[in-house]
C-alpha positions in Angstrom: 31.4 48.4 73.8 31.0 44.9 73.0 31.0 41.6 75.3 34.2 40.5 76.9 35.5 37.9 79.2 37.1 39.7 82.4 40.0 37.6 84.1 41.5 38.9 87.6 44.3 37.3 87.9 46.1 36.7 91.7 49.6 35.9 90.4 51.7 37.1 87.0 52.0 33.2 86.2 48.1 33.3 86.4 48.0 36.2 83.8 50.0 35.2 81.6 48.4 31.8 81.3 44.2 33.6 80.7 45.9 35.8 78.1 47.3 32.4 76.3 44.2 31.0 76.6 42.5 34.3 74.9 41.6 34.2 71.1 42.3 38.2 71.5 43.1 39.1 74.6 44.2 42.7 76.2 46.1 43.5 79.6 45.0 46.4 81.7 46.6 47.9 84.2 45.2 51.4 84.5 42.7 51.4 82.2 43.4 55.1 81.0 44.4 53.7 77.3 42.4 51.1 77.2 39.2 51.8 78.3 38.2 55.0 76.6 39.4 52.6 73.3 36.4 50.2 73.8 34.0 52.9 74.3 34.8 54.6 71.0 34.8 50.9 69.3 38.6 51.5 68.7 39.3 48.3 70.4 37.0 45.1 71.2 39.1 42.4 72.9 37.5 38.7 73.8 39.2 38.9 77.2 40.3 41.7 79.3 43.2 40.5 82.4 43.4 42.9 84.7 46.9 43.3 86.6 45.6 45.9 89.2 44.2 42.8 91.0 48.2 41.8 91.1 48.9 44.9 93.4 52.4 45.3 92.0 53.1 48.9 92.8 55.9 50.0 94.9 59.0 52.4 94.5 62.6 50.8 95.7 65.7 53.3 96.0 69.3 51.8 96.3 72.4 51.4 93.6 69.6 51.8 91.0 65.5 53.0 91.0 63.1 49.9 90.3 59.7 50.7 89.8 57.0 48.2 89.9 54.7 48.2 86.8 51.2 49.4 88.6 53.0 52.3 90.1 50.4 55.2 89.4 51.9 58.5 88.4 50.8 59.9 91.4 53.1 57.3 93.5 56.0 58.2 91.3 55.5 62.2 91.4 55.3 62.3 95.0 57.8 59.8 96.0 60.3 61.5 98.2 63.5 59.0 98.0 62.6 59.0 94.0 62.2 62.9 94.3 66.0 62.9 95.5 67.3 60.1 93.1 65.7 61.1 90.2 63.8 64.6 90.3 63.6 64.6 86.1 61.5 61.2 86.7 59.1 62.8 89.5 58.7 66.1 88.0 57.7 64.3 84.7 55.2 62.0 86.3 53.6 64.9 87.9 52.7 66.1 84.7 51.2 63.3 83.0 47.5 64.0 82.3 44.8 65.5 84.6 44.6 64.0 88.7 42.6 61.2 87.6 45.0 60.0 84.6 47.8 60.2 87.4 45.9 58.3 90.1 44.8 55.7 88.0 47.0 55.6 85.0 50.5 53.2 85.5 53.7 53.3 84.4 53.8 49.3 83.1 50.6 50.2 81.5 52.0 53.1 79.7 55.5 52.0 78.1 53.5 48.7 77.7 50.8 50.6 75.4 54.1 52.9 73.8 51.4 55.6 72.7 54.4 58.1 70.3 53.1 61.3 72.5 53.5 59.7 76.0 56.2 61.3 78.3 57.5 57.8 79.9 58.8 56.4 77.5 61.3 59.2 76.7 62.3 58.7 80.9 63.3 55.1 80.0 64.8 55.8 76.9 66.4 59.4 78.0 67.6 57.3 81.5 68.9 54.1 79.7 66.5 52.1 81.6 65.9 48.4 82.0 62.2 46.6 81.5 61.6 43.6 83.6 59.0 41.7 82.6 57.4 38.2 83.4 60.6 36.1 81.6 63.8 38.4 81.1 65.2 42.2 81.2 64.7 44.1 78.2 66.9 47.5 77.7 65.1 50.4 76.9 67.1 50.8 73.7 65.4 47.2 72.4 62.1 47.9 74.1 60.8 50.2 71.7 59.9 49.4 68.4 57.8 51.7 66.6 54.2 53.1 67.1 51.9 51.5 69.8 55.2 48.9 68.9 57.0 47.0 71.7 59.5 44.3 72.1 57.0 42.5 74.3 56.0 38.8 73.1 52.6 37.2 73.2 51.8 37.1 76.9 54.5 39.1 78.0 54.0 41.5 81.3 55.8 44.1 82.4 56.5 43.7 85.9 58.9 46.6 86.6 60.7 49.1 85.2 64.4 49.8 86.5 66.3 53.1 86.3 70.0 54.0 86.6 70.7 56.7 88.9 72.0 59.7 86.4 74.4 62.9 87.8 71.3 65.0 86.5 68.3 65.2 84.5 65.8 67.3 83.3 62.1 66.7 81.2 60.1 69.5 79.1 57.0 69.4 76.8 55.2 71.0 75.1 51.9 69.6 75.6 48.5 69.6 73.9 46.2 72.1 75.6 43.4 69.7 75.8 44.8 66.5 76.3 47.8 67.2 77.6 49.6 64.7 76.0 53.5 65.8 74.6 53.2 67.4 71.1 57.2 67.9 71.5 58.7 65.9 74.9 62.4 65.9 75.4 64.1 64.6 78.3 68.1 64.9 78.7 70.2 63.4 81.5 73.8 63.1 82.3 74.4 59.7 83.6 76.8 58.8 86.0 79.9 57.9 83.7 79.4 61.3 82.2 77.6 60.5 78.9 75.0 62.1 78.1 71.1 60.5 76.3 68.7 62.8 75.1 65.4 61.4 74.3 62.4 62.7 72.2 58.6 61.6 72.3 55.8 63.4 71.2 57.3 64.6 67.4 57.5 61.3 65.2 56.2 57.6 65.1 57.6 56.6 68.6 60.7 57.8 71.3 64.0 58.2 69.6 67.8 59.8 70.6 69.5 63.0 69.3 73.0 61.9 68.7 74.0 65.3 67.9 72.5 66.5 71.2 74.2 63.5 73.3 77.7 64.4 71.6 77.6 67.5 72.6 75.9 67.1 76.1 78.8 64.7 76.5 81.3 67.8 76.3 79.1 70.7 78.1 76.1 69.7 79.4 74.2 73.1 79.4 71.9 74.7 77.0 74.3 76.4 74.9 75.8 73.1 74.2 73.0 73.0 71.8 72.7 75.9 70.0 72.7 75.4 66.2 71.9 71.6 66.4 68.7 71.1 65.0 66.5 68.0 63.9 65.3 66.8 60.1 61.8 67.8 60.4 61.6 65.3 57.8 59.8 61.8 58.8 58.4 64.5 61.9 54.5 64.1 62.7 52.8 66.6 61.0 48.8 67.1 62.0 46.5 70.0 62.7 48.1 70.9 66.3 51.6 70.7 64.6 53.7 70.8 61.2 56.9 69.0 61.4 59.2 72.0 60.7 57.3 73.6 64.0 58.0 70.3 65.8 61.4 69.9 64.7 62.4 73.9 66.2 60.7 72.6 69.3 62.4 69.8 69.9 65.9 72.4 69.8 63.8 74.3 72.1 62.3 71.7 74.8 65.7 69.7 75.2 67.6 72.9 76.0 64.6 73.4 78.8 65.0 70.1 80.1 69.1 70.8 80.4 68.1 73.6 82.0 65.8 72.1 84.7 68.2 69.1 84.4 69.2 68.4 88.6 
């Protein structure tokens, strides 16, 4: 691990203004990413801001579920109003990582970092979710952008994250034995107007939507609905857990689990 200049900010407008003043400068919220990086001399940034010293955690309930951006998965598993609003949301929290990933780990941190196998990002995708971050509102759809890839600009912080409040939803994975991490994550909801998302993370570069699945979720949203739709495994993530043809029948598999958990 090499040298580094740590900044604790007390304010976002502080943060923002050390990581303008950084030659190459990284944000940390959890540390779960970012951390084990430096060790392993994946990452050596001249300045490290850290945004736990902001204290910007916090669950709020009403027309719609905000999140603030150092929200631990821990917070959002066992929150009992989210638990009610959104149980697809809590359930998938709870099975982030091992207890220390979820007491530490954050959910600005983790869209922020957009790693293709995290589960979060196929909430905020799968939900239609807003990101609110230090200067405007970014819909999940725009947020993101490819692997490790966000719509975030130089400086940028995600303060919260806000979800609609969907008739039902539902998560499943198939995770890595040893990391835990989704090989195939797919999470499905039926929103409030009826339409149905379906969002996948885990099987190619970053999160993306079924359109076949959504069409006919739209119509019958049960597992059925889904038999015989399949997914290209073509431009899939193949790797020694995983070939793409075994991702792409899993991804058939886990989104008719996550209709049928969908509540």
């Amino acid at each position: 691990m090499e040298n580094f200049n740590y900044h604790r900010p007390a304010s976002v407008e502080d943060a923002v203004k050390a990581m303008k003043g950084a030659s190459d400068g990284k944000f940390m919220s959890g540390g779960q990413t970012l951390i084990p990086a430096m060790k392993q001399g994946l990452a050596s940034p001249s300045d490290i801001v850290d945004l736990g010293s902001l204290r910007n955690s916090g669950i709020s309930v009403g027309a719609t579920v905000v999140v603030k951006a150092g929200t631990t998965h821990a917070e959002v598993a066992g929150n009992a109003d989210l638990k009610r609003a959104i149980p697809g949301l809590a359930a998938l929290a709870g099975g982030i990582g091992d207890p220390h990933v979820r007491h530490k780990g954050t959910i600005g941190g983790s869209i922020a970092n957009n790693d293709p196998a995290a589960d979060y990002p196929s909430a905020c995708l799968g939900l239609g979710a807003t990101i609110h971050t230090s200067s405007r509102k970014i819909p999940a759809d725009q947020f993101f952008t490819g692997m490790f890839s966000t719509a975030l600009q130089e400086g940028e912080v995600v303060t919260a994250v806000e979800f609609p409040i969907p008739k039902k939803c539902g998560y499943a994975k198939f995770p890595n034995p040893a990391s835990l991490y989704a090989m195939v994550g797919v999470f499905a909801a039926q929103l409030a107007d009826g339409s149905a998302r379906v969002a996948v993370t885990g099987a190619g570069a970053g999160v993306f939507r079924v359109s076949a699945m959504e069409a006919a979720l739209a119509k019958d949203f049960s597992a059925a609905a889904l038999n015989g739709i399949a997914v290209p495994a073509k431009d899939l993530n193949s790797d020694l857990h995983a070939s793409a043809e075994y991702r792409a029948h899993l991804i058939t598999v886990m989104a008719k689990r996550a209709v049928e958990k969908a509540k």
